[in-house]
C-alpha positions in Angstrom: 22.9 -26.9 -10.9 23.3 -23.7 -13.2 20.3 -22.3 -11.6 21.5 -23.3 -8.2 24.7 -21.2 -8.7 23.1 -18.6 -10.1 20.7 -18.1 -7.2 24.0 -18.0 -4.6 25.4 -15.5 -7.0 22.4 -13.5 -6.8 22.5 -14.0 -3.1 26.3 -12.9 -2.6 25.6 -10.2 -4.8 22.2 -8.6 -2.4 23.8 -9.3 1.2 27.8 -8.4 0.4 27.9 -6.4 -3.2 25.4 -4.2 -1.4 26.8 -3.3 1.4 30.6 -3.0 0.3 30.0 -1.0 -3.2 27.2 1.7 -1.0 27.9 0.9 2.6 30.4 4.1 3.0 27.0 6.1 1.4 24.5 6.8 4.3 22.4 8.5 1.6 22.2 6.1 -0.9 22.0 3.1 2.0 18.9 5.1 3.0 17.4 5.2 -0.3 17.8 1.2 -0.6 16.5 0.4 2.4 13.5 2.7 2.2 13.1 0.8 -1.8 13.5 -2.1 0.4 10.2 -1.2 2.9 8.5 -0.4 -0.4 9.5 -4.2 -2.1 8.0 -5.4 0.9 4.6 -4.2 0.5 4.7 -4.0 -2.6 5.4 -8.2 -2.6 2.2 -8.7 0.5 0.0 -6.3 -2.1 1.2 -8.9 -5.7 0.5 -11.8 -3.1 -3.2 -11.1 -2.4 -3.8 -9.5 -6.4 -2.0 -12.7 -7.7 -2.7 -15.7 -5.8 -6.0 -14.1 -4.2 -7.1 -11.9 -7.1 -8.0 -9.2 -4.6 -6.8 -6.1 -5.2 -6.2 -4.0 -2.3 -6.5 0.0 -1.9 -6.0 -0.4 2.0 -2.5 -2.0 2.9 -1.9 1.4 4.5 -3.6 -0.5 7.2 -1.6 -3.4 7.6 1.7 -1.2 7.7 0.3 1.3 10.1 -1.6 -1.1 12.4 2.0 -3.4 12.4 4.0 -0.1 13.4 2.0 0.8 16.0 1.6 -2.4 17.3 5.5 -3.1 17.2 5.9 0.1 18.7 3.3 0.2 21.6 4.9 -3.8 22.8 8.4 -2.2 22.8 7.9 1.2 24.3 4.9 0.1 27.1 5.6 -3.6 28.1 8.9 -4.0 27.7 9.4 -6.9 24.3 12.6 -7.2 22.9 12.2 -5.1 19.5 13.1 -8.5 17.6 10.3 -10.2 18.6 8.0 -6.9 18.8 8.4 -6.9 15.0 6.7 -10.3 14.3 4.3 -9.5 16.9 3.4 -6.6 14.9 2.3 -8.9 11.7 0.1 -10.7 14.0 -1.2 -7.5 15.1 -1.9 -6.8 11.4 -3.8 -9.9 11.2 -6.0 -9.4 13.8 -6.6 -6.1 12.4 -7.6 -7.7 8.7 -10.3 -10.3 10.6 -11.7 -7.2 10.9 -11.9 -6.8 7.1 -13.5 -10.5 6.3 -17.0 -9.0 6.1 -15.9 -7.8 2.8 -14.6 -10.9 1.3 -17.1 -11.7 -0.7 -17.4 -8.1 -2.6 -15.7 -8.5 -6.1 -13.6 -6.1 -7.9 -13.7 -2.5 -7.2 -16.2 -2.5 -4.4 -13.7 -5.1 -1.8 -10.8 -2.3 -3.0 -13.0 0.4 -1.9 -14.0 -1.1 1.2 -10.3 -2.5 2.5 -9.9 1.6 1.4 -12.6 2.4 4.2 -10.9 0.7 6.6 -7.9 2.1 6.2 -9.5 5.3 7.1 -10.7 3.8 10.0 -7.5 2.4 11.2 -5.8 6.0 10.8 -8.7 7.9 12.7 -8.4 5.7 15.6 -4.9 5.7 15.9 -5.2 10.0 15.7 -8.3 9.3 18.5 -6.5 7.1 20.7 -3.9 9.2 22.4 -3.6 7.5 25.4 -1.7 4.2 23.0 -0.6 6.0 20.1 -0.2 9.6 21.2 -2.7 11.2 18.7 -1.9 13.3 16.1 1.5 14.3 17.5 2.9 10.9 17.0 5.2 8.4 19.0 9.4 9.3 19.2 11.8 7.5 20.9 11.1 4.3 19.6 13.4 1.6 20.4 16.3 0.8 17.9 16.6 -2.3 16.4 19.3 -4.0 18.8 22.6 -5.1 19.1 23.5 -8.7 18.0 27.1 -10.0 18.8 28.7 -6.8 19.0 27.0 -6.3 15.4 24.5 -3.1 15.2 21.1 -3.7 13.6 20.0 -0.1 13.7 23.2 1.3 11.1 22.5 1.4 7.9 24.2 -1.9 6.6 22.5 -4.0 9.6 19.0 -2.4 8.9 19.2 -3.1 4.8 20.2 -6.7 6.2 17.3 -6.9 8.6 14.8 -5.7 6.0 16.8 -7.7 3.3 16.2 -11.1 5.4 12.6 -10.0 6.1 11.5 -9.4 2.0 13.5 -12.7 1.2 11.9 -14.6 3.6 8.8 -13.3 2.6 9.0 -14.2 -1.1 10.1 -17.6 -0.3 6.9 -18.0 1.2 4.9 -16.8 -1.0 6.8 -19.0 -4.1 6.0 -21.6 -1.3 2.5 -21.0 -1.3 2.2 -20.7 -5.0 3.7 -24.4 -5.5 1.1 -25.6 -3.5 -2.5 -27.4 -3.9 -3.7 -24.2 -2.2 -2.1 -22.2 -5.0 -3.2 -24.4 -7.8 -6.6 -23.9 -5.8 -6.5 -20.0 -6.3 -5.2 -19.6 -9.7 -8.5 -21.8 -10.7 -10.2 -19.7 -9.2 -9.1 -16.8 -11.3 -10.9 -18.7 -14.2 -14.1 -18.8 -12.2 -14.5 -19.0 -9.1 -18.1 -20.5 -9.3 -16.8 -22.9 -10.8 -14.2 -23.7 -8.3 -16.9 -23.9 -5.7 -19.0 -26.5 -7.1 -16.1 -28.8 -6.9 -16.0 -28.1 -3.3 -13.1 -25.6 -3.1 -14.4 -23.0 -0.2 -12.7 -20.0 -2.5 -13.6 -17.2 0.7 -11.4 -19.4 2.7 -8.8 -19.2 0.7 -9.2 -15.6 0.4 -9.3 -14.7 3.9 -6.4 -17.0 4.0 -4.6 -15.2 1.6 -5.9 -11.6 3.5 -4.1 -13.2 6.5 -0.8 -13.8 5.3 -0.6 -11.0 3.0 -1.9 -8.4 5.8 1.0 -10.7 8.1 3.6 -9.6 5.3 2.9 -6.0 5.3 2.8 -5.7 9.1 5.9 -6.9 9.7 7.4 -4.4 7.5 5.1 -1.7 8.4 7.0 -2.6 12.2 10.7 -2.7 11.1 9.8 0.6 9.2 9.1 2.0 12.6 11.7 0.9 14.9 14.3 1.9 11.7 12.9 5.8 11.6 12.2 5.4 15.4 9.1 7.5 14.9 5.6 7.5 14.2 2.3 9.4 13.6 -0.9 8.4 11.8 -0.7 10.4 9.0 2.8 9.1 8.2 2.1 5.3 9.2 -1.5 4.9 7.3 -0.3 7.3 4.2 -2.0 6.7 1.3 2.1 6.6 -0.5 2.1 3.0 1.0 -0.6 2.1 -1.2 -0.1 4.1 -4.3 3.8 3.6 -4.4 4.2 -0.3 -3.9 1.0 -0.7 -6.8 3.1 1.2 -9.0 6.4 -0.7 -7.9 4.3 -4.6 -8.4 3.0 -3.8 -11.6 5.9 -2.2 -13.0 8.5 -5.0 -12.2 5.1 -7.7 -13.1 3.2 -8.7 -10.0 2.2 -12.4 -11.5 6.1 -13.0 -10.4 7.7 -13.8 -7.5 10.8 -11.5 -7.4 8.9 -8.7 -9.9 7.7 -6.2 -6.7 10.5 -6.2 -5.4 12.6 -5.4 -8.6 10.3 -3.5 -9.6 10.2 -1.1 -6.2 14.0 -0.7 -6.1 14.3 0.4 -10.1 11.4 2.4 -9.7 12.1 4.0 -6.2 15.8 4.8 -6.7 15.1 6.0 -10.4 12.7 8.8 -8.7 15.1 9.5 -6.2 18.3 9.6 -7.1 17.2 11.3 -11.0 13.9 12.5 -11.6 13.7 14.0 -8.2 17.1 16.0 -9.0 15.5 17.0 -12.6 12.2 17.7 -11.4 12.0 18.7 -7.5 8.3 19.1 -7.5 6.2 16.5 -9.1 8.3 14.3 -10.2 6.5 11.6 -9.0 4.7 12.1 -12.1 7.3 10.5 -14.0 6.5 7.3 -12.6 2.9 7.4 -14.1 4.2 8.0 -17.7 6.6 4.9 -16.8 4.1 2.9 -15.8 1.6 3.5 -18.3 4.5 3.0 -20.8 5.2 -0.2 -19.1 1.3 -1.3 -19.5 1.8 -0.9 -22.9 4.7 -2.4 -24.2 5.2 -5.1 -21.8 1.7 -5.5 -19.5 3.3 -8.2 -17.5 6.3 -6.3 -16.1 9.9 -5.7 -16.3 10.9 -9.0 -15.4 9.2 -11.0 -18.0 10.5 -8.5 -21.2 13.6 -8.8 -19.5 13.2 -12.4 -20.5 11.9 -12.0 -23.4 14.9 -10.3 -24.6 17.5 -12.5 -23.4 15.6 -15.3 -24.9 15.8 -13.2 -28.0 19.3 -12.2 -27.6 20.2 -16.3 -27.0 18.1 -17.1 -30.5 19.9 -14.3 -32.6 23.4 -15.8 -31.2 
């Protein structure tokens, strides 16, 4: 029951603190949704390292191939942008069947090649001006809509758009975790010969895992879009969408559920709103020295030394 209430606490606090205590702030609103975008990935990236021990150096892909999907059903045929945006995570998983061939590299040579393809992905979106309009981008892309009178493209509807769409997320992924599949993949971490000669196909789960996560990052990679209401391929398949939501994972402890996406708002907003001010130029920096720091002190996260110390604190009192 205690854990119940806490989790609609926790729930009150994300969909109406939020908004009431930043909503008047277009700046700051900005700055949480964008940490938002980032928890998102950063959650798709933990799902396939964690549960599919794969990690990934190419979810630039996913993001950029969901955008332009999203953007290319909205703008040329006409789909409502609520439904584009799903559409675009499916578009992102028929891009990652592309990426199967791969599954059964290990280590760093799958997170080099998921890197290639990244690279793929961006040239032909630069090459193919006649969908994506080359080098020069896409503008005018439709706004998130109107629902009852209630507009999704401001800045408290879009935080509650993305909000819903991260939440969702990790409720499917805690989802998956709990399941036989789960139990199936963390065995695997032990060894995953050993999981096949029980019979467990472990590149089916993989690819499974490549599926939803690359699903995951899509979709966001889509609302991202249709919230700036502009793309280009340098922007949509940047290399930040890789290196940023790593950083965000680890830092709040990717082995969690909620971790990422803690971890992406302390460290995005930290950067932003502080070490950007103190340091305009590099200050992205900073974040490796926290991270590193991180490693070492607390190599599972911030989440689970957060728990440490309230345990700690609880024994002491």
């Amino acid at each position: 029951m205690n854990f119940n209430k806490a989790i609609i606490v926790m729930l009150l606090a994300v969909y109406i603190g939020v908004p009431l205590t930043f909503g008047s702030d277009s700046y700051v609103m900005s700055l949480v949704i964008a940490s938002m975008v980032i928890g998102g990935v950063a959650l798709s990236w933990a799902l396939l390292g964690n549960l599919g021990g794969m990690v990934s150096f190419g979810h630039a892909a996913f993001f950029g191939v969901g955008a332009y999907a999203s953007s290319v059903l909205s703008m040329k045929f006409g789909v409502p942008v609520l439904i584009s945006i799903p559409l675009g995570g499916i578009g992102a998983v028929v891009a990652s069947l592309a990426m199967f061939p791969v599954l059964r590299l290990r280590g760093p040579y799958f997170a080099l090649a998921i890197l290639a393809y990244a690279h793929i992905f961006r040239i032909l979106a630069t090459q193919w001006t006649s969908v994506t309009g080359g080098a020069g981008g896409i503008s005018n892309i439709p706004r998130l809509p109107e629902i009852m009178g209630y507009d999704l493209s401001s800045k408290t509807g879009g935080y509650l758009v993305i909000l819903t769409i991260v939440l969702a997320f990790a409720a499917i992924y805690q989802y998956i975790r709990g399941s036989h599949y789960g139990l199936a993949l963390r065995a695997m971490h032990e060894s995953e010969d050993a999981t096949r000669v029980v019979g467990v196909n472990s590149t089916l789960l993989k690819g499974l895992m490549l599926l939803v996560s690359a699903f995951m990052c899509g979709v966001v990679g889509a609302f991202n879009a249709h919230y700036i209401n502009f793309l280009e391929p340098d922007y949509a398949f940047s290399g930040l969408w890789v290196t940023i939501p790593i950083v965000a994972a680890i830092f709040g402890g990717y082995r969690t559920i909620t971790g990422p996406i803690v971890g992406a708002v302390v460290v995005y907003l930290i950067d932003q709103l502080i070490f950007k001010n103190i340091i305009p130029s590099g200050h992205q920096l900073v974040l490796g020295v926290l991270l590193v720091a991180m490693i070492i002190f607390s190599p599972d996260g911030l989440l689970p030394l957060l728990r440490k110390l309230t345990r700690r604190t609880h024994v002491a009192a």
